[in-house]
N, C-alpha and C positions, 0 to 999 in steps of 0.2 A: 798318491799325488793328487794336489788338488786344483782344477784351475780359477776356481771364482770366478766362472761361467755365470749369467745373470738369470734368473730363474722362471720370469718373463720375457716376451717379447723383444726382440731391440727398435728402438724408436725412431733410429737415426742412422746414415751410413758413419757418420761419427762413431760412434756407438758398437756397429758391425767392426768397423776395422778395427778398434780396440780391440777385442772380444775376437778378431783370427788373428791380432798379432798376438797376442796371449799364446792361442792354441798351436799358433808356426815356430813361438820361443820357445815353448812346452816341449813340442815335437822334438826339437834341437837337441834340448837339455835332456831329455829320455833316449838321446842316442836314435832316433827314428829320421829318417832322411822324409820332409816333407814335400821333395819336390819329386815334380810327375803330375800324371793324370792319376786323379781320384773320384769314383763315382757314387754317388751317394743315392741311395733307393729310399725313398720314404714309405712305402707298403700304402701309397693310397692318399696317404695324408697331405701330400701334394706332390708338387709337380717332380720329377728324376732329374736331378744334375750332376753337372760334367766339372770337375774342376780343375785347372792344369796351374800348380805352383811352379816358378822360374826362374832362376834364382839371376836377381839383375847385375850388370856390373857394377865395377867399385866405380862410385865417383868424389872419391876424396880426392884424388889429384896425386897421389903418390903413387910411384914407380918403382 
């Protein structure tokens, strides 16, 4: 599976959000629940984050 993650840098939070909603659809569609706390260690390369997926409510309007 491949996600066409960008090989560079990202530029823009534009840009970012593309690029997790890719990896939170990815997630989905391989059967992986993305939501939760997820901690991500980078060994130095910068700084350790915390990140907590939540899954929002529906706001189409249907009942």
């Amino acid at each position: 599976m491949t996600l066409d993650l960008p090989d560079d840098e990202l530029a823009s939070s534009e840009e970012f959000e593309r690029t997790l909603g890719r990896v939170l659809l990815s997630a989905l569609a391989g059967d992986t629940d993305p939501r939760g706390s997820w901690v991500y260690r980078t060994d130095g390369g910068g700084p350790d984050l915390e990140v907590m997926v939540v899954e929002l409510e529906d706001q189409s309007g249907d009942d």
